[in-house]
N, C-alpha and C positions, 0 to 999 in steps of 0.2 A: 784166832777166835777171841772175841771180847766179851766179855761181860757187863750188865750195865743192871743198878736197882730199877723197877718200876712202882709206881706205886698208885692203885683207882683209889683217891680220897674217900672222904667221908658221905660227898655227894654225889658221886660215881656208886656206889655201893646204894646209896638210897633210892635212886634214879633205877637201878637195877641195869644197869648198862656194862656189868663185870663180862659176858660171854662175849659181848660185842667190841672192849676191849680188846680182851684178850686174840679174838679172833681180826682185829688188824694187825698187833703184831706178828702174829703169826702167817697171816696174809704176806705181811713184807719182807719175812725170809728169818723171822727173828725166834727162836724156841724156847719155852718157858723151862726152865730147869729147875728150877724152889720156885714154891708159890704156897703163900698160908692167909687165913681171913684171921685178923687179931682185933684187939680194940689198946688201941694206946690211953694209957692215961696222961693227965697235961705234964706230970716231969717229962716222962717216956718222950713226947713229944718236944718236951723242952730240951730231951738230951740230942735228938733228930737233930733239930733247928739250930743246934748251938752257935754257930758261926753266923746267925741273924740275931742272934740276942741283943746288939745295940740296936736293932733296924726298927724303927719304926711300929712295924706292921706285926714284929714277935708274940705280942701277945695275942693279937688277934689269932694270927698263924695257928701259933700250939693249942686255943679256948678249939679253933675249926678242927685240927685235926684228931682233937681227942673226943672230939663231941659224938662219934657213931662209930662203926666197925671199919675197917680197910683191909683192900687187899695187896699183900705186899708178892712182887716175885720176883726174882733174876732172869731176866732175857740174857743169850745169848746168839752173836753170830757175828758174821762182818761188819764191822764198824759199827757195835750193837749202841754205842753211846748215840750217836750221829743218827744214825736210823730212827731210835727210838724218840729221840729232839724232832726229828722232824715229823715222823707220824703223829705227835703230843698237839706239835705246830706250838706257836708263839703263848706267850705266860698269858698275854691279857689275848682273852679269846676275841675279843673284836679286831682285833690285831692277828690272827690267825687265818693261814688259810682254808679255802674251800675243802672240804673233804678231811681234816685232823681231826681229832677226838675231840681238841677245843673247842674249834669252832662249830663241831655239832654237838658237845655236850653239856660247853661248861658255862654256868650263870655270870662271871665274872672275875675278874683278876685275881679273886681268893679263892673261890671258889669254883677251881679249874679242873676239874675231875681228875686228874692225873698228874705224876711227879715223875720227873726222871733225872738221874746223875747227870750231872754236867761236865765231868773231866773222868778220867782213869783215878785220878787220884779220890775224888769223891764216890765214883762207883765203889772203890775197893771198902774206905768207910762206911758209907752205908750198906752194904751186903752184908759188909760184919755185924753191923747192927742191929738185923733183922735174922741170920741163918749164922748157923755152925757148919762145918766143912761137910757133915753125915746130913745136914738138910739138902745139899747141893747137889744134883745126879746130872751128868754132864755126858 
């Protein structure tokens, strides 16, 4: 069993599209096990992002993600990383396929309603990030 972070941004959350989220992972065999609505502030976000700090696009990144509330959770299940990459579908939602959460949610390459871990190794990081082991019920 895997674990993986997910996270509806700031315009996922404004769009009111958190049950419709949630209810495709859940659809695709995935279980929400921590789940909280927070509002990051721009460090908070800058401490998220920090492996993008040289890139380009950082400032922007942290100014979006601290701009509204988010919902953060831990899916689990088989091949919870893989699963949940694919339900998200591609980063630039025109580059996404039919039927993702991108391609029906999200305005644009920043603004792509949804985040998910990319490796084992980044799920584990960002989980910690957001939940303590008594936030987790599995």
């Amino acid at each position: 069993m895997e674990r993986t972070l997910s996270i509806i941004k700031p315009d996922g959350v404004e769009k009111n599209v958190i049950g419709e989220v949630l209810s495709r992972f859940e659809k695709n065999g995935l279980r929400v096990v921590a789940l909280k609505r927070i509002q990051l502030s721009k460090s908070d976000a800058e401490g998220f992002y920090a492996v993008h700090k040289e890139r380009p696009f950082f400032g922007s990144l942290t100014d979006f993600m601290s701009r509204g509330p988010i919902v953060v959770q831990v899916l689990e299940g088989d091949n919870a990383i893989a699963k949940n990459r694919e339900i998200m579908g591609a980063t630039n939602p025109e580059e996404a396929a039919e039927g993702t959460i991108r391609k029906d949610f999200a305005t644009n390459i920043e603004e792509n309603t949804v985040h998910g871990s990319d490796s084992p190794e980044s799920a584990d990081f960002e989980i910690k990030y957001f939940f303590n082991a008594l936030e987790i019920t599995g």
